[in-house]
C-alpha positions as a printed NumPy array, in Angstrom:
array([[ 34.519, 130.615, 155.099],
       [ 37.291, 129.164, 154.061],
       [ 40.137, 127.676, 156.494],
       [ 42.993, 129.657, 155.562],
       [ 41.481, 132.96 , 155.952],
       [ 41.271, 132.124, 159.528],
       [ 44.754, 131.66 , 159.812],
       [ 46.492, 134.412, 161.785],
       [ 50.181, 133.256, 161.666],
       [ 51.913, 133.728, 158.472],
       [ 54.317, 131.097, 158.889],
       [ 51.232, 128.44 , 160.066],
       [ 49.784, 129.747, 156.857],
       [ 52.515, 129.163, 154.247],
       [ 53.474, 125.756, 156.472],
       [ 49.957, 124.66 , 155.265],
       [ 50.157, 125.849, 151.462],
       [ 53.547, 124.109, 151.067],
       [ 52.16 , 120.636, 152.803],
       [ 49.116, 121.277, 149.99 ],
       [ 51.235, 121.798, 147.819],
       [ 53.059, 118.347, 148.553],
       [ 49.973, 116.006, 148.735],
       [ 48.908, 117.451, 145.832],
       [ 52.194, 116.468, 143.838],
       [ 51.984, 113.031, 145.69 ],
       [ 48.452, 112.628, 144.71 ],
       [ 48.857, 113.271, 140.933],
       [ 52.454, 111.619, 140.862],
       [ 54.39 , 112.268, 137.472],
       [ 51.341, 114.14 , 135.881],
       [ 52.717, 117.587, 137.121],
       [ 55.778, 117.517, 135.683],
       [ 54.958, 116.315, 132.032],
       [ 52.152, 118.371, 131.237],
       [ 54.073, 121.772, 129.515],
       [ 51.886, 123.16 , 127.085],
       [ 53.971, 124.911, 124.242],
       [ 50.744, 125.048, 121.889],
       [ 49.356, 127.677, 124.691],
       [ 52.799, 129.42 , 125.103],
       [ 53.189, 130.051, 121.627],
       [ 50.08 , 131.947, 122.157],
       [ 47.168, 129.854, 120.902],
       [ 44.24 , 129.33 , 123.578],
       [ 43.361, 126.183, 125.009],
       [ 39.763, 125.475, 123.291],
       [ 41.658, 126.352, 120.067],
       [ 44.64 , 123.996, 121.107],
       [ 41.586, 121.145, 122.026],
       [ 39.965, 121.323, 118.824],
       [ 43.002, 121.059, 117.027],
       [ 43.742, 117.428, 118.94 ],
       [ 40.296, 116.595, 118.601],
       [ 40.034, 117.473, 114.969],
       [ 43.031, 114.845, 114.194],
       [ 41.456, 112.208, 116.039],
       [ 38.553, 112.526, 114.168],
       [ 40.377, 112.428, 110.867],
       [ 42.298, 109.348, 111.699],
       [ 39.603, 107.707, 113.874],
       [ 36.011, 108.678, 112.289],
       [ 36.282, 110.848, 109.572],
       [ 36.41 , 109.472, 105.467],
       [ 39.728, 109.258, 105.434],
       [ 39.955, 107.45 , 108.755],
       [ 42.987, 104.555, 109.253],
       [ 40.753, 102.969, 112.12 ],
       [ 38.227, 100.527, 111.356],
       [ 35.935,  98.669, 113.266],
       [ 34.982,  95.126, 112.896],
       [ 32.098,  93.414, 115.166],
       [ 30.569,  94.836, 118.413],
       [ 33.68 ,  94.645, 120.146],
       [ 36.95 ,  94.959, 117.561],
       [ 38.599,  97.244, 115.381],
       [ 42.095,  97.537, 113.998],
       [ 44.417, 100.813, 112.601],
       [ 45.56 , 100.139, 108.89 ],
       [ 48.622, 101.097, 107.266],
       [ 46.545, 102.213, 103.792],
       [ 49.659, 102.834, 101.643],
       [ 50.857,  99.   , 101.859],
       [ 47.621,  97.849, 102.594],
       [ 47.938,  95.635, 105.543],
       [ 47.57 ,  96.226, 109.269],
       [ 50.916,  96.087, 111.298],
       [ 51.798,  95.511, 115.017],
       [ 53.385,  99.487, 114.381],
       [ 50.116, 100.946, 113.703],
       [ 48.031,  99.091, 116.216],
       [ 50.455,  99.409, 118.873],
       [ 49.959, 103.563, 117.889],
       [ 46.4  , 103.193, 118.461],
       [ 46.143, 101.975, 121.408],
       [ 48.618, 104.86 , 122.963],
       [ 46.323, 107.337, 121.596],
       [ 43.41 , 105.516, 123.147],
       [ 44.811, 104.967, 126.161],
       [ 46.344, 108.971, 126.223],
       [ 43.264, 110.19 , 124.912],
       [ 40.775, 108.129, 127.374],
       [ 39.079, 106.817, 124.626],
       [ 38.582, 103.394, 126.325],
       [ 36.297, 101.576, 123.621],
       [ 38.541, 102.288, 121.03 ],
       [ 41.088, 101.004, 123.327],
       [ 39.239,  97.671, 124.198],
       [ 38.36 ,  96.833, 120.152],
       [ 41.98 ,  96.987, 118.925],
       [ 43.117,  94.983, 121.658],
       [ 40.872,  92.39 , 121.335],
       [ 41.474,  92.271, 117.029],
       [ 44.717,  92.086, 118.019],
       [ 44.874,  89.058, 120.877],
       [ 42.579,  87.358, 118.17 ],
       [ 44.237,  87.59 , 114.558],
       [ 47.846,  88.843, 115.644],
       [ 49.286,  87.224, 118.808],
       [ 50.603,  83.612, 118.483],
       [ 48.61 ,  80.991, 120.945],
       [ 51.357,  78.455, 120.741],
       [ 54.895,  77.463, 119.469],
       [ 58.165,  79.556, 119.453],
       [ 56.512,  83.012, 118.903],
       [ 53.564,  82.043, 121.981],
       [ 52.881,  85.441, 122.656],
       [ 54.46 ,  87.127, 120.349],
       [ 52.953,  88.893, 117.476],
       [ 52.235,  88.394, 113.562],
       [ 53.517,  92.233, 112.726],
       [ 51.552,  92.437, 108.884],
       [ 47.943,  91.195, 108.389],
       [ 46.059,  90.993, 104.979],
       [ 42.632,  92.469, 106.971],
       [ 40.906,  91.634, 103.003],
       [ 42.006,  88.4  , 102.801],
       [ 41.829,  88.013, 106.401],
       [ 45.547,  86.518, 106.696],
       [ 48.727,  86.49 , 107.964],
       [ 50.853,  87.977, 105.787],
       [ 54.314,  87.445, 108.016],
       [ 54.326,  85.568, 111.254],
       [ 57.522,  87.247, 112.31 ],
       [ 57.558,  89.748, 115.377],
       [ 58.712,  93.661, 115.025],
       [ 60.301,  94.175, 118.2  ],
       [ 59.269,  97.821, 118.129],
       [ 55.286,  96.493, 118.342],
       [ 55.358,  94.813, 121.332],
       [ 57.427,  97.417, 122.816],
       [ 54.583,  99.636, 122.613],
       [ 51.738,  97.244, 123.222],
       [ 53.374,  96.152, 126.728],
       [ 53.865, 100.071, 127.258],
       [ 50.224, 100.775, 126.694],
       [ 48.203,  97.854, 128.747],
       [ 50.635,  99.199, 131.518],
       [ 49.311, 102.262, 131.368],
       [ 45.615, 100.724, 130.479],
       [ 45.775,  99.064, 133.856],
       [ 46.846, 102.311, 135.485],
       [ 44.031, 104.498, 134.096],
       [ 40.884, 102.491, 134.029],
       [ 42.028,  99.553, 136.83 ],
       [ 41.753,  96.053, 135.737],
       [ 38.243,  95.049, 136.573],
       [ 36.391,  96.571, 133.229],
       [ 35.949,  93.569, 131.27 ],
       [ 40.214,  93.513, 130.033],
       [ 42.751,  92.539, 132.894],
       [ 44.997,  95.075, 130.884],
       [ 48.08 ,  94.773, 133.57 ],
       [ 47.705,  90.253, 132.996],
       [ 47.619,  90.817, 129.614],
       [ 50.944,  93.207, 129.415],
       [ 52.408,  90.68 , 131.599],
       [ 51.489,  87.557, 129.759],
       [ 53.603,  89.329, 126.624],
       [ 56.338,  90.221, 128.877],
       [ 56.564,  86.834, 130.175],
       [ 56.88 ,  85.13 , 126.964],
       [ 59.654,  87.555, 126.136],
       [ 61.419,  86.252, 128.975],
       [ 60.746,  82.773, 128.343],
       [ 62.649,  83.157, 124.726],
       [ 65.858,  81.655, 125.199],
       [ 67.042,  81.197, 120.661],
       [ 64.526,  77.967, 120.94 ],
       [ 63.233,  78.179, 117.214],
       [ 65.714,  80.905, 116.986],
       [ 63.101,  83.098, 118.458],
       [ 64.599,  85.009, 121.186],
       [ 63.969,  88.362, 123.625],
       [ 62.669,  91.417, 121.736],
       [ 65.732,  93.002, 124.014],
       [ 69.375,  91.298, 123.527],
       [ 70.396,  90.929, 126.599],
       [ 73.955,  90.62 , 126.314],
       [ 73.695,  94.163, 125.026],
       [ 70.694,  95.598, 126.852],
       [ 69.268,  96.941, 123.818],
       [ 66.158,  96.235, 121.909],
       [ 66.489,  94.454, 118.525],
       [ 65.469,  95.264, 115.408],
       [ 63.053,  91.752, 115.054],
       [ 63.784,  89.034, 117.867],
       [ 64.534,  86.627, 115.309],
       [ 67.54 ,  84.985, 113.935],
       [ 70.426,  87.55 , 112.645],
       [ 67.766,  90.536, 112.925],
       [ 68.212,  89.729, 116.99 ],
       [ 72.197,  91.166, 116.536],
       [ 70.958,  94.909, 115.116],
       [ 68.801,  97.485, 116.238],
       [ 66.76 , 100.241, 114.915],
       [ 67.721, 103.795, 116.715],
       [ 64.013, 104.966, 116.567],
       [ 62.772, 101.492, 118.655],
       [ 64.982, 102.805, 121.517],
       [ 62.32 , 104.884, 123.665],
       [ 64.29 , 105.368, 127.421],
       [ 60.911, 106.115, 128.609],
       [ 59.124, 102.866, 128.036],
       [ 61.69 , 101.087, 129.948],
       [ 61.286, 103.534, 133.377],
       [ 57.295, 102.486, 133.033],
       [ 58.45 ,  99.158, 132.831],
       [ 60.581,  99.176, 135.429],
       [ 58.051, 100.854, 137.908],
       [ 54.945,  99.018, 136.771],
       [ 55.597,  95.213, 135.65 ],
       [ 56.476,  94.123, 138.557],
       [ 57.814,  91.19 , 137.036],
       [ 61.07 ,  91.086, 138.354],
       [ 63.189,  92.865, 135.791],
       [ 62.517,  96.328, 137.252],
       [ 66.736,  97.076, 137.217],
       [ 67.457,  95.188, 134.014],
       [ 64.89 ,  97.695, 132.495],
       [ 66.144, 100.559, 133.851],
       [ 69.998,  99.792, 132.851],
       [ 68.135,  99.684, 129.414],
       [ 66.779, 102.958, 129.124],
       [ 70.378, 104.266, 130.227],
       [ 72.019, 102.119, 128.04 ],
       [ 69.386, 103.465, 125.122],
       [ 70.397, 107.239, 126.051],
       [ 74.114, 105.87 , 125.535],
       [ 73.053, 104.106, 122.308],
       [ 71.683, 107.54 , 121.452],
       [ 74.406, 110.169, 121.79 ],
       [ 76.553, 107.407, 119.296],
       [ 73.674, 106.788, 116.812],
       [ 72.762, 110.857, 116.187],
       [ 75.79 , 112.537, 113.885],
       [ 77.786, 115.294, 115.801],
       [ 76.698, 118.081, 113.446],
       [ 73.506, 117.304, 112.038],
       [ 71.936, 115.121, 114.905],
       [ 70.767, 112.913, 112.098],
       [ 70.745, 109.007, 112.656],
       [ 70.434, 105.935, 110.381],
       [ 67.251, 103.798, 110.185],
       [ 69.137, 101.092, 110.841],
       [ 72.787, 100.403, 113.27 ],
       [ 74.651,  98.311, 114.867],
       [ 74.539,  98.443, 118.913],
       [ 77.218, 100.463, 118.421],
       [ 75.739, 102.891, 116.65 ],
       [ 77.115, 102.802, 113.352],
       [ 74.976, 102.277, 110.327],
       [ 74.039,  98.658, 109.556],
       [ 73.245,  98.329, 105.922],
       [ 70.442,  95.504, 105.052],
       [ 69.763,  94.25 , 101.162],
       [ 66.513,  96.361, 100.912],
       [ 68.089,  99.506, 102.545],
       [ 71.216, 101.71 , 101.968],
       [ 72.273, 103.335, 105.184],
       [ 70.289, 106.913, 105.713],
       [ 68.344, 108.984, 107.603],
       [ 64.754, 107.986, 106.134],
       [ 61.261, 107.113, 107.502],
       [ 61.754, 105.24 , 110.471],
       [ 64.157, 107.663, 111.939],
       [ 61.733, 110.416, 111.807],
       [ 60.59 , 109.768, 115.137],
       [ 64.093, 109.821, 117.09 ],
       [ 63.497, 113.377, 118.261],
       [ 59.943, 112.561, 119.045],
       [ 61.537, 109.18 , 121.768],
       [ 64.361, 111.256, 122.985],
       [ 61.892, 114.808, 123.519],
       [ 59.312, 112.108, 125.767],
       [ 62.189, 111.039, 127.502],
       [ 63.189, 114.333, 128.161],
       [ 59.876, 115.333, 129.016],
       [ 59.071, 112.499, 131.407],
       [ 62.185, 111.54 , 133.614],
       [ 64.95 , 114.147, 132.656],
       [ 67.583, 111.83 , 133.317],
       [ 69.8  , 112.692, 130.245],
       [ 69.299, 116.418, 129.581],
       [ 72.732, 118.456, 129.162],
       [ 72.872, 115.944, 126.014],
       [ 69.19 , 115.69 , 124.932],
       [ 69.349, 119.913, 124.899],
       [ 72.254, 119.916, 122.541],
       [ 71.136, 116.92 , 120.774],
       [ 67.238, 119.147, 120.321],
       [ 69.975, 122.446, 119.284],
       [ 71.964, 120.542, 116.558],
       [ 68.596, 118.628, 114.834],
       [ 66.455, 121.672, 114.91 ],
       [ 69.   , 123.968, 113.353],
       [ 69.547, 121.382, 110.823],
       [ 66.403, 121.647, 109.256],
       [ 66.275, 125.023, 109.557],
       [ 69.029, 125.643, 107.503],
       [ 67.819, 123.541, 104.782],
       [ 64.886, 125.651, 104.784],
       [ 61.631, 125.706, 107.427],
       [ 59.393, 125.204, 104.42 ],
       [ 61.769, 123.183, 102.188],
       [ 63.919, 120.806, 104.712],
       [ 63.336, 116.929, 102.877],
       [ 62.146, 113.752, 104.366],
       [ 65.334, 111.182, 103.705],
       [ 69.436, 112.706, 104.143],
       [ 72.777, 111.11 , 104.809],
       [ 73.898, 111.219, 107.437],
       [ 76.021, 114.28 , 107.251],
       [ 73.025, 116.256, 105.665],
       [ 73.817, 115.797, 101.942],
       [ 71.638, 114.301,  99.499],
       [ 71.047, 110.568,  99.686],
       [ 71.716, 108.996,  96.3  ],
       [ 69.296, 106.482,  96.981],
       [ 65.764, 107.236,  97.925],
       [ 63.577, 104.966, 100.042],
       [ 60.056, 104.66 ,  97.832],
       [ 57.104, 104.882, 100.263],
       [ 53.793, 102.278,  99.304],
       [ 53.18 , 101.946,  95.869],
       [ 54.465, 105.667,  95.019],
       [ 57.528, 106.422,  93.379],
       [ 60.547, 107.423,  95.316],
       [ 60.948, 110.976,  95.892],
       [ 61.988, 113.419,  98.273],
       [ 59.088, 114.962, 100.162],
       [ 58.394, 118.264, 102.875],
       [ 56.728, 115.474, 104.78 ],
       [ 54.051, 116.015, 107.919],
       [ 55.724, 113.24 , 109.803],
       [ 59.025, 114.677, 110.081],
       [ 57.579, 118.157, 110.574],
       [ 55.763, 116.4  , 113.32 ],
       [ 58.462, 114.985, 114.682],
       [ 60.966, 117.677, 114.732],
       [ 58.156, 120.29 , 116.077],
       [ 58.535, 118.54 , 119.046],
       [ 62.119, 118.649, 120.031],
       [ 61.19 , 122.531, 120.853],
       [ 60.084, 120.716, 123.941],
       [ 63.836, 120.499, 125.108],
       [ 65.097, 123.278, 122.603],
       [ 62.797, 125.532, 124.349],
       [ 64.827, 126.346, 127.118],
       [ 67.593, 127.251, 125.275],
       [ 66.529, 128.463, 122.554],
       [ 63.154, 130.826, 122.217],
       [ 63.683, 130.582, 118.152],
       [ 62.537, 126.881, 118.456],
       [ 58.636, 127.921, 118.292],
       [ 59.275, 128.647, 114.82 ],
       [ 58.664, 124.81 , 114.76 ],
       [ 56.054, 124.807, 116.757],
       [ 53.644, 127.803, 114.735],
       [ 54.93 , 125.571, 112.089],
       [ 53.011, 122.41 , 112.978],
       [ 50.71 , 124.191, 114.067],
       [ 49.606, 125.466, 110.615],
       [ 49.779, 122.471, 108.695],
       [ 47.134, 120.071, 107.571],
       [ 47.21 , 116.233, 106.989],
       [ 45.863, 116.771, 103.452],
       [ 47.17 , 115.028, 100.105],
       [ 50.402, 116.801,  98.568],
       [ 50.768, 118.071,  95.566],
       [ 51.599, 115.107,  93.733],
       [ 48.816, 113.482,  95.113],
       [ 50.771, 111.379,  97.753],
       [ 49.011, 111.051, 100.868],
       [ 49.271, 108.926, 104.375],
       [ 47.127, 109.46 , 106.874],
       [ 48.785, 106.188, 108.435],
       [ 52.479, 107.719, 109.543],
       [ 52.44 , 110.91 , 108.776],
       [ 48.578, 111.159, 110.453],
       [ 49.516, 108.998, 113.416],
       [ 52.777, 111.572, 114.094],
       [ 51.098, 114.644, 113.304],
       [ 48.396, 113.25 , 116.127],
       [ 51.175, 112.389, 118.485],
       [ 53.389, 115.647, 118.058],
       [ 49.525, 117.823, 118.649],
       [ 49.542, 115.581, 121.783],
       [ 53.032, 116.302, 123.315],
       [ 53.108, 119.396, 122.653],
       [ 49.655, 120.079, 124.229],
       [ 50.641, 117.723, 127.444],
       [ 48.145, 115.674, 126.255],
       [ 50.318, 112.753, 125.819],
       [ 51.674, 111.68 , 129.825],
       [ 52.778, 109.317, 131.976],
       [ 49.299, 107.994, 133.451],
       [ 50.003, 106.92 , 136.892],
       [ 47.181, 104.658, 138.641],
       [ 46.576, 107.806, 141.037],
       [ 45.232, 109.626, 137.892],
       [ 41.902, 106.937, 137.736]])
């Protein structure tokens, strides 16, 4: 029989359930509180919502069209196809949907292509990483770090270590703190300096000469910096968490008043920074703004009375350009860019692109409690397809890996893994 029914006293009896109820959010840590499910309140049912997640995996992990590719017994690497190399970006993006998806092979293999062909053994960049590899030729194509990259590849051993414990043939939590520790030791020697600039708390946009000075708004992830701060342990734990503060900061300056739209590239201030291969826009890059800022959200809360208008003034953006007509690249003030940012080999042109769709779908996550009209964004996801478009144009690399990652937010598949989750 069980205990409770032989429990006479009512206020013995709810003492109990609430003390339950308190080991139990102890026990699973953050994992109750990031786990909303806006795929099942929009009505769909959870084996429907599970076979749409596993369905994308498959396409992007096993199936013909797949971006992940295996090499050995015990590698594999994620490929942007379009510019046909492999990037720090896309294997970085792998891993966190290993690693959120316990798919701990898949895991394992890119890591280890990774340590082996991208990370530097020695010199300035020890421990940094190459961010474009020729995987035909079998080369380096740049040597230079992204600072974005590493940012996620830190982020995702962390929560390696936390989920599967360090004792399964990868030391995940020394290997995240091997990187972090040659990020620290990067003092300009070789001009080759911190991924973050410290003087300004902010992560650059490549930790390398003048590209150290600049930033890119959609490398600024608050929540990477809290799991930072509470699992490195490396001694940084406050500097990281005055980052992700000063990143929300960063934030409410980079996104226009009206629009909510940011430029791919700024100044720490915020203001667009104009580079000789890019005019100043909203284009690919910034795509996945709303995705950082609706994690953040989602995760540690710290910032919502602005992330909630911020979700308010993007979403109704887009939906008065049109739910099914809204384009992939604006100024910043929503009119039409002049200049169009060409994507691979195709010819630049305005698109209805899956990764913004992706991305946008899941600021309902904050829009949601104000606003009951944001599912529109989510049935909208919901009924696309990573397919070719009409022109033929097709990438299964960015717009795959965010349709994958919007599915998993939105179906609190993607979470904070704590190490009381094993």
């Amino acid at each position: 029989m069980n205990i409770l029914h032989q429990i006479q006293h009512p206020k013995i009896f709810f003492a109990l359930i609430l003390c339950f109820s308190l080991f139990s959010a102890s026990l699973y840590g953050q994992k109750q509180k990031n786990t909303r499910n806006l795929f099942l309140e929009a009505g769909y049912s959870q084996d429907e919502i599970d076979k749409k997640v596993e369905k994308a995996y498959y396409d992007l992990f096993e199936g013909p069209e797949c971006i992940y590719f295996e090499v050995g017994d015990s590698m594999g690497y994620v490929s942007d196809i379009k510019n046909h190399d492999v990037r720090t970006e896309g294997v970085s993006y792998g891993m966190m949907v290993a690693v959120q998806l316990n798919k701990k092979e898949v895991f394992d293999r890119i890591w280890r292509w990774s340590k082996k062909y991208l990370q530097h053994p020695e010199g300035p960049r020890k421990g940094y990483f190459a961010w474009s590899f020729d995987p035909e030729r079998m080369k380096i194509n740049s040597p230079g770090s992204a600072s974005d990259g590493k940012f996620y590849i830190v982020t995702t051993l962390l929560l390696a270590s936390n989920r599967w414990g360090n004792d399964t043939g990868i030391n995940y939590y020394a290997e995240a703190r091997n990187i972090l520790d040659a990020i620290w030791e990067k003092d300009g020697t070789g001009n080759i300096h911190n991924i973050i600039n410290v003087e300004h708390k902010q992560i650059s946009f490549v930790p390398e000469g003048h590209g150290y000075n600049w930033t890119d708004p959609s490398y600024h992830v608050p929540a990477f910096y809290e799991v930072w701060a509470e699992y490195a342990n490396d001694g940084h734990a406050q500097f990281y968490r005055d980052c992700a503060d000063t990143s929300r900061v960063f934030l409410h300056r980079a996104c226009h008043p009206v629009t909510g739209l940011n430029s791919d590239y700024t100044e720490f201030s915020g203001e667009p920074h104009p580079t000789p291969w890019m005019k100043p826009g909203f284009r690919f890059d910034s795509w996945r703004v709303p995705m950082n800022i609706a994690m953040d959200y989602v995760w540690f809360g710290k910032d919502k009375e602005w992330q909630e208008d911020y979700a308010q003034r993007f979403q109704n953006f887009l939906r008065s350009e049109g739910m099914d007509s809204f384009k992939d690249q604006y100024n910043l003030d929503g009119s039409t860019p002049d200049w169009i940012l060409p994507a691979g080999d195709y010819p630049p042109k305005l698109r209805h692109s899956l990764g913004l769709i992706s991305a946008a779908a899941t600021a309902s996550l904050i829009n949601i409690n104000n606003n009951e009209n944001s599912m529109d964004f989510v049935h909208k996801l919901w009924n696309e397809k990573l397919e070719p478009y009409e022109d033929g144009y097709f990438d299964p690399y960015y717009d795959g890996l965010l349709y994958l990652f919007s599915l998993m937010h939105l179906s609190g598949k993607y979470q904070i893994i704590t190490p009381t989750q094993n």
